[in-house]
RODO-2510 file (C-alpha; in nm, 4 decimals, decimal comma):
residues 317
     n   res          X          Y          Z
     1     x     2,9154     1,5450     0,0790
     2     x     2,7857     1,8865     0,0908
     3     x     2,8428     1,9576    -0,2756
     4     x     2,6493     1,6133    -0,3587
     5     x     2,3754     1,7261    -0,1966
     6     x     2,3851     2,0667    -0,3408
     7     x     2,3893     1,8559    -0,7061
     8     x     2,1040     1,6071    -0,6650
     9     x     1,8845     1,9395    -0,4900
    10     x     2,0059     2,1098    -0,7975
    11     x     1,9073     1,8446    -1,0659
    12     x     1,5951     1,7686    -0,9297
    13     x     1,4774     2,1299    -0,9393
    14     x     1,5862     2,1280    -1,3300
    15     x     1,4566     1,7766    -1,3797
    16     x     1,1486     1,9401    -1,1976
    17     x     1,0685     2,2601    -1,4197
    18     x     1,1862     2,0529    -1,7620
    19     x     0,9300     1,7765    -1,6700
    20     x     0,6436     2,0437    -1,6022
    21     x     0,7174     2,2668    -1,8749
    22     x     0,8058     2,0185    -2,2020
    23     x     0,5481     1,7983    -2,1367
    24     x     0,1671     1,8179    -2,1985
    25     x    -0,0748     1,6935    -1,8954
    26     x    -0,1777     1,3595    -1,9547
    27     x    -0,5035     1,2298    -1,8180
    28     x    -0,7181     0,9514    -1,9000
    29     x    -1,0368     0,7238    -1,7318
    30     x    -0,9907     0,4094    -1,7259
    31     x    -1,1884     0,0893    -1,8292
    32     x    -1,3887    -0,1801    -1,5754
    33     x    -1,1740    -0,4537    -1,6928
    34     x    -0,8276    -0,1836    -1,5521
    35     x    -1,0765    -0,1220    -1,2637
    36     x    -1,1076    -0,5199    -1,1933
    37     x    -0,7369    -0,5550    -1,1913
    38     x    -0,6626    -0,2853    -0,9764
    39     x    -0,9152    -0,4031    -0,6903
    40     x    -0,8162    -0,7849    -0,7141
    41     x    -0,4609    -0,6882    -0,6928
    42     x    -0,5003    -0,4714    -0,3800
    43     x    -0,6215    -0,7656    -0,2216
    44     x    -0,3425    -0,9646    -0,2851
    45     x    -0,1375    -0,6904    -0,1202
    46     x    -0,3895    -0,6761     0,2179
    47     x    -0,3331    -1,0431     0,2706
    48     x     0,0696    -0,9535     0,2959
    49     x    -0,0032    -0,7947     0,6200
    50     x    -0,1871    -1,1130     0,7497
    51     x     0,0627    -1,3301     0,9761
    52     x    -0,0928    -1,6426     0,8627
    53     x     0,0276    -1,5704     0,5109
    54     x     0,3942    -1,5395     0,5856
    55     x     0,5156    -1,7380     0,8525
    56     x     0,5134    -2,1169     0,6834
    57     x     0,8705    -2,1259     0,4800
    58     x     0,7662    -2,4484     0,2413
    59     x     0,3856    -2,2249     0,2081
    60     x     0,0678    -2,4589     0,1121
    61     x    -0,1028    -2,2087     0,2833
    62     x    -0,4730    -2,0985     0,2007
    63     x    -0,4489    -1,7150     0,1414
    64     x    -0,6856    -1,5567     0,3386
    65     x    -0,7153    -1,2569     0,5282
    66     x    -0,9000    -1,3772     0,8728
    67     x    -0,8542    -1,0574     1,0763
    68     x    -0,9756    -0,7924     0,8552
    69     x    -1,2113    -0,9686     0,5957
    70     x    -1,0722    -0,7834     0,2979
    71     x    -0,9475    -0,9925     0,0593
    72     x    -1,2834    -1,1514    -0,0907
    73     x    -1,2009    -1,1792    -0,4270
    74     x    -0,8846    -1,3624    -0,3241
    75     x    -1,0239    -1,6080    -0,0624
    76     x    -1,2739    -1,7092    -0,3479
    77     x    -1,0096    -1,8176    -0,5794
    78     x    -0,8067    -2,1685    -0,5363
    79     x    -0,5084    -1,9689    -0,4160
    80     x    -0,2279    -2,1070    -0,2236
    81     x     0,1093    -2,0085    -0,1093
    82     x     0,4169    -2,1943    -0,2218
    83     x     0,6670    -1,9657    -0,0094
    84     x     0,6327    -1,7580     0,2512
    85     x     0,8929    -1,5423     0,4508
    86     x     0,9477    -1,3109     0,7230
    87     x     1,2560    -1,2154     0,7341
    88     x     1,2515    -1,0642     1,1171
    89     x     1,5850    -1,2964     1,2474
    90     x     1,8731    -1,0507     1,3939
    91     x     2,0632    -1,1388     1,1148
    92     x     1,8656    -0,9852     0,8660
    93     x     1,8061    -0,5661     0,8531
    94     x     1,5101    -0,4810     0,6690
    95     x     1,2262    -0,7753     0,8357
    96     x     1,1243    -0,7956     0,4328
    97     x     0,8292    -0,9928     0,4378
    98     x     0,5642    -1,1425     0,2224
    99     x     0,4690    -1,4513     0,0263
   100     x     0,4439    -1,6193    -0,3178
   101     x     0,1373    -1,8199    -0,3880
   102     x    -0,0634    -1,9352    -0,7040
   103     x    -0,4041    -1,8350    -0,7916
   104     x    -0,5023    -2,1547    -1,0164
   105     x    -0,8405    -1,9498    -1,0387
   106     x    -0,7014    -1,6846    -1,2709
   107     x    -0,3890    -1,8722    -1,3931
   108     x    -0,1527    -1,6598    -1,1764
   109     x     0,1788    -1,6542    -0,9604
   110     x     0,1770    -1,3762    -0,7588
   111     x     0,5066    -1,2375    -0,5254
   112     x     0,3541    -1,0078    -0,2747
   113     x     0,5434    -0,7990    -0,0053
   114     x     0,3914    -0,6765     0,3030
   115     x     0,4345    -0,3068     0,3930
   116     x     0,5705    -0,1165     0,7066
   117     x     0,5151    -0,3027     1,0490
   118     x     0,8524    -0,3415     1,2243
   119     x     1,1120    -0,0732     1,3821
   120     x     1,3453    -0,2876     1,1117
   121     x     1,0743    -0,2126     0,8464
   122     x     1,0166     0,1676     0,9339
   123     x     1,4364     0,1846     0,9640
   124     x     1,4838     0,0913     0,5869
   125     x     1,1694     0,3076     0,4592
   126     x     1,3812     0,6048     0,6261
   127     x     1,7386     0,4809     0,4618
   128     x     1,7248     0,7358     0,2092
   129     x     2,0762     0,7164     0,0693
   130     x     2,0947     0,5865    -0,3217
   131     x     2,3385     0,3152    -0,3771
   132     x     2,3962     0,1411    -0,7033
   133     x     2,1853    -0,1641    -0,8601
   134     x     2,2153    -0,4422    -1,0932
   135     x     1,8800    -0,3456    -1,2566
   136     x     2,0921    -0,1251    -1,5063
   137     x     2,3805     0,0990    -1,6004
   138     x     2,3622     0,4288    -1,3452
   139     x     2,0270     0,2561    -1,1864
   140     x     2,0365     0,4051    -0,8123
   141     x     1,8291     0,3380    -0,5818
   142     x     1,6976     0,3624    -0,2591
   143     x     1,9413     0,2182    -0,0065
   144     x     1,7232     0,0778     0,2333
   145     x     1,4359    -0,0473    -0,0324
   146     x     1,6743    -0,1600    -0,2388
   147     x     1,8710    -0,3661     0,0573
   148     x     1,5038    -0,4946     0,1601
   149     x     1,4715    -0,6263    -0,1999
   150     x     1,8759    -0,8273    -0,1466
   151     x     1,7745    -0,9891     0,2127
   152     x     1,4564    -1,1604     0,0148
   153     x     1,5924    -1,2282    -0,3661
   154     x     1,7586    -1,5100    -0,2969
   155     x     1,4737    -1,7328    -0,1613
   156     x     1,2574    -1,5293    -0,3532
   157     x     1,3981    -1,5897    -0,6802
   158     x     1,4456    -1,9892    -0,6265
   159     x     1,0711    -2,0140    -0,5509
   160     x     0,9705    -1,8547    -0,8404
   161     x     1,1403    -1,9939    -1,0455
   162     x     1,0207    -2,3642    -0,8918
   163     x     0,6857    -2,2390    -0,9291
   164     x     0,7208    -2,1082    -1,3146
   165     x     0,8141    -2,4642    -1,3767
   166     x     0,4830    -2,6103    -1,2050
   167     x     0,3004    -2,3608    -1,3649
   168     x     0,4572    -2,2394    -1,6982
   169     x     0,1383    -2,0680    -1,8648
   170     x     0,0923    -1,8507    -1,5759
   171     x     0,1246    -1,4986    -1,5648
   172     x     0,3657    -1,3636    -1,2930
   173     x     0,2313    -1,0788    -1,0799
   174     x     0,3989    -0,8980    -0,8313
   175     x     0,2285    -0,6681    -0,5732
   176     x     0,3270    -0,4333    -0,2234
   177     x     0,1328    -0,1481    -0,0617
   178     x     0,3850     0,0715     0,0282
   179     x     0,7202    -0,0258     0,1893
   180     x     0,6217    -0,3092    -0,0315
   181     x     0,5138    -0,1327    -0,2788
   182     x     0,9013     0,0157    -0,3038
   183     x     1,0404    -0,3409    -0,2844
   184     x     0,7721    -0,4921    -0,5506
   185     x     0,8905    -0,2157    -0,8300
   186     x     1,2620    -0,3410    -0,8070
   187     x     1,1904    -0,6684    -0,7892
   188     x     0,9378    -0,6773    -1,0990
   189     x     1,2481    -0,4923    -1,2910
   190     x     1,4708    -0,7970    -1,2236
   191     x     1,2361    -1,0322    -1,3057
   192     x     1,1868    -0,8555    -1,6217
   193     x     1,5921    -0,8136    -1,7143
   194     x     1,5958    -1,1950    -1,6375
   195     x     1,3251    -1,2416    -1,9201
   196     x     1,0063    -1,3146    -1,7347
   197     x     0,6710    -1,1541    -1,7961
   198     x     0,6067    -0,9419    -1,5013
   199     x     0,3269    -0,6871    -1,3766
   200     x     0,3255    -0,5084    -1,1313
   201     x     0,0625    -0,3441    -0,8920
   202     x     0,1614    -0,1219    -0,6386
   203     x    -0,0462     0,0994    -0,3808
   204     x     0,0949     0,3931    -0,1744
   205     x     0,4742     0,3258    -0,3103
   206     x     0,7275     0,5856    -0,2061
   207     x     0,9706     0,6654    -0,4866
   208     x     1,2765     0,4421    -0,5105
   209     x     1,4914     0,6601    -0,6918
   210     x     1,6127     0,9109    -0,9459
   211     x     1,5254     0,9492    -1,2963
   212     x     1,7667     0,6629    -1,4345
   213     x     1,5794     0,3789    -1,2769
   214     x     1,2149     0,5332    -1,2649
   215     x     1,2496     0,5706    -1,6605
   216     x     1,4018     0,2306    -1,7175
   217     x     1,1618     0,0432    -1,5351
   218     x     0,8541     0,3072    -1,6939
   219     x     1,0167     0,1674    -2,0232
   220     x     1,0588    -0,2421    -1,9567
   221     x     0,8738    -0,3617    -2,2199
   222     x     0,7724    -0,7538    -2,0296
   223     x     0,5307    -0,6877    -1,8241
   224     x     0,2518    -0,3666    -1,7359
   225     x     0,3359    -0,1099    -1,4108
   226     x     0,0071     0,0101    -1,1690
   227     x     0,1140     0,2804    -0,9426
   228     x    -0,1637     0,3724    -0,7645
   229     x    -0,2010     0,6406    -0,5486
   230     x    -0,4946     0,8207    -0,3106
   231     x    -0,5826     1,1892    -0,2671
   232     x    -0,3896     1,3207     0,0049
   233     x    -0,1828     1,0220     0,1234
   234     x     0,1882     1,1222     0,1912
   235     x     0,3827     0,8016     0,1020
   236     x     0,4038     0,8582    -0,2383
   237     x     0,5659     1,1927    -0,2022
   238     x     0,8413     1,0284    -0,0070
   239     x     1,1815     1,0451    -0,0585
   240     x     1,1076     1,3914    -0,1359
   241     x     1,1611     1,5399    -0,5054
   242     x     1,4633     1,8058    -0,4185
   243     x     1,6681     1,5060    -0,3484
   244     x     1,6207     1,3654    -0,6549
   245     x     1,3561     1,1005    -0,6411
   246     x     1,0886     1,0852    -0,9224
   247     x     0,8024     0,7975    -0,9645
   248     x     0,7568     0,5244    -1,2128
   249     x     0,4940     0,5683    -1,4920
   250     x     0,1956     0,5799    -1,4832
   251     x     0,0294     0,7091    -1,1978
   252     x    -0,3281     0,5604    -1,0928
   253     x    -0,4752     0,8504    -0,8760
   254     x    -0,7619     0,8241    -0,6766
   255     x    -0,9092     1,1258    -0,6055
   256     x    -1,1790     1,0498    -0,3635
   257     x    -1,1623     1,0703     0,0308
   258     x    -1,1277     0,8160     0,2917
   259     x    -1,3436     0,5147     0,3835
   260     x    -1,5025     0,5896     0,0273
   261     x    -1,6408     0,3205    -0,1907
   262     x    -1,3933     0,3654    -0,5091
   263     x    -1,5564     0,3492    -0,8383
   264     x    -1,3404     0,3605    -1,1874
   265     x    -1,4706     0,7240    -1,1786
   266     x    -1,3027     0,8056    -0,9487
   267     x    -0,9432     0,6888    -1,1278
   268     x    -0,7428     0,8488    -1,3438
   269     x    -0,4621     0,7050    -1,5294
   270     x    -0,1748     1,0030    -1,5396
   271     x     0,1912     0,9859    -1,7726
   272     x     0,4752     1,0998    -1,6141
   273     x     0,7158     1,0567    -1,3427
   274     x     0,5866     1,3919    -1,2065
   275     x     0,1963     1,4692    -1,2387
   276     x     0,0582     1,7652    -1,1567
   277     x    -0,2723     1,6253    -1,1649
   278     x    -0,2390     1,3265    -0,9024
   279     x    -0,1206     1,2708    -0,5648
   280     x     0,1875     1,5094    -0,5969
   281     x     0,0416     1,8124    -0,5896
   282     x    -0,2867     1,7159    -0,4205
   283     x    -0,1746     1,7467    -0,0246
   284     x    -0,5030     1,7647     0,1110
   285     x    -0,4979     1,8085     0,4622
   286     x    -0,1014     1,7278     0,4829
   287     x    -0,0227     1,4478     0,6607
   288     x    -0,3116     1,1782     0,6394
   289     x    -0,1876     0,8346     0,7098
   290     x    -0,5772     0,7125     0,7375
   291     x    -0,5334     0,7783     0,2989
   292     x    -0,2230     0,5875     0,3097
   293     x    -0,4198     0,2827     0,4268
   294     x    -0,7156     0,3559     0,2111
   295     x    -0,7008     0,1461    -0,0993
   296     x    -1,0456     0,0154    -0,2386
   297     x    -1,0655    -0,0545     0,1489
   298     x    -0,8610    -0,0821     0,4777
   299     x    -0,5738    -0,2844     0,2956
   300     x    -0,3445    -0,2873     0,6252
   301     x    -0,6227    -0,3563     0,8302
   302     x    -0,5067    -0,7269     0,8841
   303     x    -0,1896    -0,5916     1,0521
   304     x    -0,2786    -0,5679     1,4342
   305     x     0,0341    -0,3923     1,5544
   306     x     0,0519    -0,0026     1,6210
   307     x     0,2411     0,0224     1,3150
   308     x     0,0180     0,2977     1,1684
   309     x     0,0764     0,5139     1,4544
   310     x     0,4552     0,4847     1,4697
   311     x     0,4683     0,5690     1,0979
   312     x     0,2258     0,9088     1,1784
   313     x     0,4620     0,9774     1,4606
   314     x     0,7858     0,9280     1,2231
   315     x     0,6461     1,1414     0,8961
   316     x     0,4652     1,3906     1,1498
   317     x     0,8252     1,4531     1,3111
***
């Protein structure tokens, strides 16, 4: 055990100094139509923290996000669930939780899961152990995202597929903030290995693994990845780098502070599994969970539990 350890810490350090040294810092703006995806998507992500969104199994729910008021863009579209779950039985680990619904606005099925909010929830974001995947040959990943992912694919993966057939010409989207953030980036790559054009938008997403699986899914060639990120928030940096966790590219960093209007000035798009520019190396003040939560606005705001303050207690030690 001891000399595994010793390997990954090892690896990651190389993978580390190769990564920083061989390749050039790549930073670009990005465009208002980029801009308008990444604030509509967000929104779709709020309303997984909104009880009203994932409690009805068969769905034909309006999305909406009642308690917090900030989904707008969403609750203006005809959007409606078609399957919702929340997974919180004793039978299940992880509590995985979220919804699918179709936005016959914009021509689009989206698969959204909600972030941390159960003890089940904040037990699987601290499962760190890798454990083998189907997503590909020597794809690892994080055991307890990756088990998160297993409890919902099932249900998950009939829905969709019931509502590809209703809706053929729509473009599948798939969205967390992050705990669901983690579970949205696997799922994505399976939908894309099983042939269906997938994006994927994800906001505060811990890393879900080692180099193997961050580069295959960086590579997947169905579908567009959106990490974004936010100066100073400490998700993102989780599982930590000397055990041999790197990102998916590319990074969409946010460099402003909290409760901050975000322009597309205030974005830059970044290439790499490690940026030096972006939320990596930019700690801030350390441990600010009010960044984690600070998306384009208050995107677990509809989430009434104390979940915020058990996850400052948890990363705070």
């Amino acid at each position: 055990m001891a000399s595994a350890v010793f390997f990954k810490i090892a690896a990651a350090i190389t993978f580390f100094l190769s990564s920083t040294l061989a390749s050039p810092l790549q930073s670009r703006s990005i465009d208002s139509s980029t801009f308008a995806n990444l604030e509509l998507f967000e929104q779709f992500a709020a309303a997984a923290y909104c009880p009203g969104n994932n409690n009805i199994t068969n769905g034909g729910t309006k999305l909406t996000c009642p308690v917090s008021n900030n989904c707008p863009l969403v609750e203006a579209d005809d959007v409606t669930t078609v399957y919702e779950f929340q997974n919180n039985c004793s039978s299940l680990l992880t509590d995985v939780t979220g919804y699918i619904a179709v936005d016959n606005t914009r021509s689009l099925t989206i698969l959204a899961f909600r972030g941390s909010e159960s003890v089940r929830n904040f037990l699987a974001d601290a499962d760190f152990p890798t454990i083998p995947t189907d997503i590909c040959s020597g794809c690892e990943a994080d055991q307890g995202f990756y088990n998160s992912w297993l409890e919902a694919r099932t249900g998950v993966m009939s829905a969709l597929k019931s509502a590809a057939a209703a809706n053929p010409s729509y473009q599948v989207v798939v969205v967390g903030h992050s705990l669901g953030g983690a579970i949205a980036a696997i799922a994505a790559a399976e939908l894309r290995d099983q042939g269906t054009n997938t994006d994927l938008y994800t906001y505060g997403q811990p890393r879900i693994g080692g180099s193997t699986i961050s580069n295959y899914i960086t590579n997947q060639n169905k579908g567009g990845n959106f990490r974004v990120t936010h100066y100073d928030d400490p998700v993102p940096r989780l599982p930590p780098l000397l055990l041999g966790f790197v990102h998916i590219s590319p990074e969409y960093y946010i460099d402003t502070g909290n409760y901050i209007p975000v322009t597309a000035a205030d974005i830059k798009e970044l290439t790499g599994s490690i940026n030096l520019l972006g939320n990596t190396v930019n700690i801030g003040d350390g441990v600010d969970l009010d960044a984690h939560g600070w998306y384009f606005n208050n995107i677990s705001s509809c989430d009434t539990s104390d979940s915020l303050e058990f996850k400052r207690a948890i990363i705070s030690g």
